[in-house]
N, C-alpha and C positions, 0 to 999 in steps of 0.2 A: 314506073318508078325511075327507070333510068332518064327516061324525059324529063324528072323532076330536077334532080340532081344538074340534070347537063343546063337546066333554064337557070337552077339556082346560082350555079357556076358560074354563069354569063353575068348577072346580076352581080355577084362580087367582082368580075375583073372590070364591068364597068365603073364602078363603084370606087375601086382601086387606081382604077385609069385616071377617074375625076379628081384626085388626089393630087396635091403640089408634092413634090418628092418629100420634103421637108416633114410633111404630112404624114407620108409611107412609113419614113425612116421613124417616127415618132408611133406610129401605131407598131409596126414592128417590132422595135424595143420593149413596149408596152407587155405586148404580146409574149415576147420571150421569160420577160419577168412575171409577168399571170400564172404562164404553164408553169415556170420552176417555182413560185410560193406555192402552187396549188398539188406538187409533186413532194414539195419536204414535207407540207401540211398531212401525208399521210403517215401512218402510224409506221406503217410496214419499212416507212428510210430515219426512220428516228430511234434512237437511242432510248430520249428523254421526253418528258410532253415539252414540246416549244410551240409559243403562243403563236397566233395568226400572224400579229406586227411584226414580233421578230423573224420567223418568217419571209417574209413581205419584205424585211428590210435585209437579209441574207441576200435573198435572188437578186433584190435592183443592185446590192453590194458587188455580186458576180456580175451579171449583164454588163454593169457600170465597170468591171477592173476595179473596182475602189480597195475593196479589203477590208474595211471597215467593217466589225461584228462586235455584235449587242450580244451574241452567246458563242461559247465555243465552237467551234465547228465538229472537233474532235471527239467532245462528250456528248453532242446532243444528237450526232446525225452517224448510222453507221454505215457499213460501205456504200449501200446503194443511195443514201442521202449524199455521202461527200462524192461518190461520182456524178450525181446531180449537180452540185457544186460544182465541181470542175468543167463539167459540160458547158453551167452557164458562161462560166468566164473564160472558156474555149471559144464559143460563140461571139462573146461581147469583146474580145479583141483582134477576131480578124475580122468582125464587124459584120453590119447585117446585111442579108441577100449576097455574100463576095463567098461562099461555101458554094451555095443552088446556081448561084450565076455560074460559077465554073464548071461543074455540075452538067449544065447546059451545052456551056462551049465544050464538054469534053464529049460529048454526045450528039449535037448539031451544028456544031462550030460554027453557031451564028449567036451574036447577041443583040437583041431586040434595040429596040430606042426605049424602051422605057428602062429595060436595065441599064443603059447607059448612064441615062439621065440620073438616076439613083443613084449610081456607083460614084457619078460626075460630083453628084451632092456630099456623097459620105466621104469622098477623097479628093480632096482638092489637087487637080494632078497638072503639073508642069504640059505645055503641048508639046513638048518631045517626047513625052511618052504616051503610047498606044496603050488603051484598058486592055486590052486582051493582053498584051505582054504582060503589066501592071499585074492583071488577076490571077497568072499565073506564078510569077513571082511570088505573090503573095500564099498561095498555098504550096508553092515548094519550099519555098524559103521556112515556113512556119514549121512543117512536116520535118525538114531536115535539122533548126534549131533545135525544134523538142525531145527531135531523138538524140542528139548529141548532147543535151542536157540531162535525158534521163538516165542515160550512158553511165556519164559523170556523178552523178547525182549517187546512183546504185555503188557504185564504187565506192565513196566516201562515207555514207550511210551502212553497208555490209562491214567496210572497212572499222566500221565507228563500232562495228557489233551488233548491229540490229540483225534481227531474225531476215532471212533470204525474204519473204513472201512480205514483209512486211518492209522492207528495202526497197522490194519490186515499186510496189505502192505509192509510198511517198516520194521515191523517184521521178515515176511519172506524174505525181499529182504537183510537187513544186516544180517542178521544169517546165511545165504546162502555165505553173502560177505565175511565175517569172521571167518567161517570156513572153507573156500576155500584159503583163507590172498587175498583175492583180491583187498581190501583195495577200491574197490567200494561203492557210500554211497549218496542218496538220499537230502542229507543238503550239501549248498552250504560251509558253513564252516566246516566242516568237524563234528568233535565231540567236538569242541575248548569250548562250552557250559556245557559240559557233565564236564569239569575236574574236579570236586567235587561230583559228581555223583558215589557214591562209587558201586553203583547197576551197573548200564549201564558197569563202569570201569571193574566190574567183569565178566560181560558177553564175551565181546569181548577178554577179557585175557583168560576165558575160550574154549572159539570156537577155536581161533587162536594158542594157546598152543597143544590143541587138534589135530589141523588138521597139525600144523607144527611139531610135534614130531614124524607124522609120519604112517603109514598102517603098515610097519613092525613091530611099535613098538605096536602095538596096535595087531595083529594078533599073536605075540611073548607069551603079554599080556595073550590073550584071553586062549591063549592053555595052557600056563601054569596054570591059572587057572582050567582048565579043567582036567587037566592031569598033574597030579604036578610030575612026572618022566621025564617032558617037560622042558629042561635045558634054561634058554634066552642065545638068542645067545650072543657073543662077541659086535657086532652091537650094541644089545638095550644099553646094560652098555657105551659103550661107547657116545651112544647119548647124557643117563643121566647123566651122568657124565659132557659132555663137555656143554651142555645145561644151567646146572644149575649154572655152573662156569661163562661160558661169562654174563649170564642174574644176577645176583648178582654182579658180577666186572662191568657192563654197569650200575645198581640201583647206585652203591657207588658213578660212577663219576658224576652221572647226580643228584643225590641229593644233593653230598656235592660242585662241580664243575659248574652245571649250574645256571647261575644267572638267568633268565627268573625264575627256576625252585624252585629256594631257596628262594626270593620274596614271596613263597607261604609259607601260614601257616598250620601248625596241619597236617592231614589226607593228604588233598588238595595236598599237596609236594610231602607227598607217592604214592601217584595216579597216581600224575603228573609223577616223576622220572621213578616209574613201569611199568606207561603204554607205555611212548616214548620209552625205551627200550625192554621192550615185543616187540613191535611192528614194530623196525628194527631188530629184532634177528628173529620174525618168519615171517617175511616179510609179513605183514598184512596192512600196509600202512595206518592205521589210524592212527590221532594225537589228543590230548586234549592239545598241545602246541604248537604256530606257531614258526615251525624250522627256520622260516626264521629270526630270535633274535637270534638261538641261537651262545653262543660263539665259535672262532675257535677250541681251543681243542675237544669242546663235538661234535662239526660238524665232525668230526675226528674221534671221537670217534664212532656216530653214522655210518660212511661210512665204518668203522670196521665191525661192526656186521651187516649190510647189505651185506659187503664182504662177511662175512661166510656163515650167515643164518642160519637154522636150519637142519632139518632129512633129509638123502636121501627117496625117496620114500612117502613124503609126502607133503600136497599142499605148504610146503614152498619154496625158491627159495634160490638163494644163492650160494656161492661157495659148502658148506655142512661141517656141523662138520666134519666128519668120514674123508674127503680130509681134513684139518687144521690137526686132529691128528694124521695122516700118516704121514704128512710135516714135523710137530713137532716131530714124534716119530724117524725119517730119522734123523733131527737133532740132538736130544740128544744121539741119538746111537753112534753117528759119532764123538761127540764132547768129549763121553766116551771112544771111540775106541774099540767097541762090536762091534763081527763080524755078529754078526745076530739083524736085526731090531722088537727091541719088544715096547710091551704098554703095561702096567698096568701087565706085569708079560710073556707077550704072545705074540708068535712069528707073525708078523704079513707076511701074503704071500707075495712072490715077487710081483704075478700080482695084487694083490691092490694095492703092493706103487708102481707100474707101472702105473697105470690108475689114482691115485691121485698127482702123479706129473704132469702128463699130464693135467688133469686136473687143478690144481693148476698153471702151465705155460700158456696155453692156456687162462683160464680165465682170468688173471694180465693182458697178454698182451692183452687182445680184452677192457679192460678198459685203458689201455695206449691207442691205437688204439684211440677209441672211443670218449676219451676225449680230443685227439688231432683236432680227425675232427670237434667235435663242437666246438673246442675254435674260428677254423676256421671260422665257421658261426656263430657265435652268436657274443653278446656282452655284458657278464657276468661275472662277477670275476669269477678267478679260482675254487674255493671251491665250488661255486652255481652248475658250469659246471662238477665238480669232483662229487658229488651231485646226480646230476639228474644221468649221467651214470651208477653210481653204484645202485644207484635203480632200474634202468630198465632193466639193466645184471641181478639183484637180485630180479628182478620181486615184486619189496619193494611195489611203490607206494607214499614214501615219495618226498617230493618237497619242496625247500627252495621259490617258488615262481616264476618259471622262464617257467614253461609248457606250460602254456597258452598263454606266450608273444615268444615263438619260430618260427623260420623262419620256411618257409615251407620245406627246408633244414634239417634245426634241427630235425621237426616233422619224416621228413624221414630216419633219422639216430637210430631216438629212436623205430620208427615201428621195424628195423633191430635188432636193440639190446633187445628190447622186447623180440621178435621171437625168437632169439638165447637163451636169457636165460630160456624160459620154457622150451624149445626142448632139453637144456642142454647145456654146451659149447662142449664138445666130442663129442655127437649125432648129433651132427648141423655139425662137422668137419669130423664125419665119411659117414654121408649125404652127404657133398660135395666131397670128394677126396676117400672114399671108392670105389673098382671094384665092381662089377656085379658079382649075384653068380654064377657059374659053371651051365652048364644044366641038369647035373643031379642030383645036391640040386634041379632046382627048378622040375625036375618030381617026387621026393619022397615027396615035398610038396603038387603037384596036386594031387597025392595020395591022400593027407589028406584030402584037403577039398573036395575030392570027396566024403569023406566017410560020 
């Protein structure tokens, strides 16, 4: 028996080995979202009866960070379902295999080539920075945000009058949410309570800024603190830079421009204006204002910066800054008639504005795509329909209203587009139409994890 197991074994890591990372990262995914529909689908973490799809379309929701729910969370799943829940979008935003790889190095302190390769895939990382620094970061940094959110969180919830035990809970379950931008959340309306609640307000803008700025920016951070001969890359600057610019121009229109949001007085407005924009730039998908008022422009405005999104490399979702200022930097080169494509003073490589047009094409058109086939099935104004897809490309979370009233059609469409937007738009396209590597990549990999 044991011979069986150990030959079957070998069989999957070859199998795994023969795999384009893109590939990995794409069955993995798959994978995590199977086990958590196949874990809510039991009786013993539900509430309520909730169908297979809904279901199906919960888990890819958590895997993906989306937020996006066709049933409540709250009434249909009890504790042991919503900790299933949190688990998946634990998982789905420090991303797959960066838990077991570390795991690894904190036990062998070797990481193979094929975890690199993977890791190289799922995080697009500046060469100044080393993966193992990277991976570590990455799970200190997470570890210390959540606790210091749930901290906070407990405080303002106890504070608010909720029961101790029941504090504990949602403490940890949205600090978890929001700093992952999962935009998963325990209250059937959302945070729409909270909009004056300058505490709470703060919380969540800090978790979700935090986690959507990014592991490189943070790992960049770190060293340079450490090691101030430690230059920040090109990357971080540019994050900050483009970060700060769209989430200030998205404050201006939504302050001076939305009517839902100018109705408010004092403080209240700033919150409001702040928060709904944080919140579609780092795709966290909570609101303290029902988008579904708001006006055409700022609905416009908001599908903008869900377009974008925020850092590569961190749990936001989105087209990503760093692909917008490649596009832009392609343009104004072009429209100066400079023979070489720069930003901010600096030559930018061919193969990034290679991989961000690509990106940049590929993503536009899977939201054309996308929004044609639900127009097909649904029966929603355009904008609602325009709406939801670019939240679930952008793994946003936000909804004008229309999620829960979807065909079983629509819900199928938006699992798809979920899927595609965490695993990336390229990775998901180098997944499907990439070859098979050669077999003697995959024997210098057996190599590795032999060792």
């Amino acid at each position: 028996m044991g011979h069986f197991f150990k030959t079957l074994n070998q069989k999957y890591q070859r199998f795994k080995l023969g795999l384009s990372p893109q590939r990995n990262l794409f069955y993995g995914f798959f994978t995590y979202i199977l086990a958590g529909c196949l874990l809510l689908c039991l009786p013993w973490f539900q509430k309520q009866d909730v169908s297979f799809l809904d279901n199906l379309f919960i888990a890819t929701s958590a895997v993906s960070t989306t937020g996006l729910v066709t049933v409540s969370v709250f009434d249909s799943y009890n504790f042991f379902g919503q900790f299933v829940v949190m688990s998946l979008f634990q998982l789905g935003g420090i991303g797959y295999l960066t838990f077991t790889t570390f795991m690894l190095l904190s036990t062998t302190r070797k990481i193979t080539h094929w975890h690199k390769r993977l890791l190289s895939c799922e995080f697009t990382l500046p060469t100044t920075i080393r993966i193992k620094d990277f991976l570590k970061s990455v799970i200190l940094f997470t570890v210390i945000m959540e606790l210091i959110g749930a901290i906070l969180f407990f405080i303002a919830f106890y504070h608010d009058g909720m029961p101790f035990w029941e504090a504990v809970w949602n403490a940890i379950f949205h600090s978890i949410s929001a700093f992952c931008t999962a935009g998963f959340s325990l209250f059937n309306s959302g945070f729409t309570e909270y909009v004056d609640d300058g505490f709470i307000n703060f919380i969540i803008s800090f978790l979700a800024i935090a986690g959507s700025l990014g592991f490189i920016v943070v790992t960049d951070l770190v060293l340079y603190l450490k090691d101030k001969t430690h230059k920040l890359s090109f990357t971080t600057k540019i994050i900050f830079i483009g970060f700060a610019f769209l989430l200030s121009t998205g404050f201006m229109f939504m302050y001076f421009l939305e009517p839902s949001v100018t109705a408010l007085m004092g403080s209240e407005r700033i919150y409001a204006a702040f928060f709904q924009t944080m919140s579609a730039m780092t795709t966290v998908g909570f609101n303290t204002v029902d988008y579904g008022i708001f006006s055409l422009p700022i609905v416009l405005v908001t599908i903008f910066l869900m377009y974008v999104g925020a850092s590569p490399s961190g749990t936001a979702g989105g087209m990503k800054i760093t692909t917008l200022t490649a596009v832009f930097a392609i343009m104004k080169s072009r429209l100066q008639g400079a023979r070489e494509i720069t930003f901010l003073g600096r030559k930018i490589p061919f193969e990034r504005l290679y991989i961000a047009t690509s990106s940049f094409i590929f993503y536009t058109s899977l939201i054309f795509l996308f929004t044609l086939l639900l127009s097909f099935t649904e029966d929603f104004s355009f904008e609602k329909i325009l709406f939801e897809v670019s939240s679930a490309l952008g793994t946003v979370g936000l909804s004008m209203g229309i999620t829960g009233d979807l065909t079983a059609w629509g819900k199928a469409i938006l699992i798809v587009l979920m899927f595609i937007g965490r695993l990336g738009v390229l990775t998901f396209g180098l997944a499907i139409w990439s070859k098979q590597k050669h077999q003697k990549q995959v024997a210098v990999l057996e190599d590795d994890l032999a060792v």
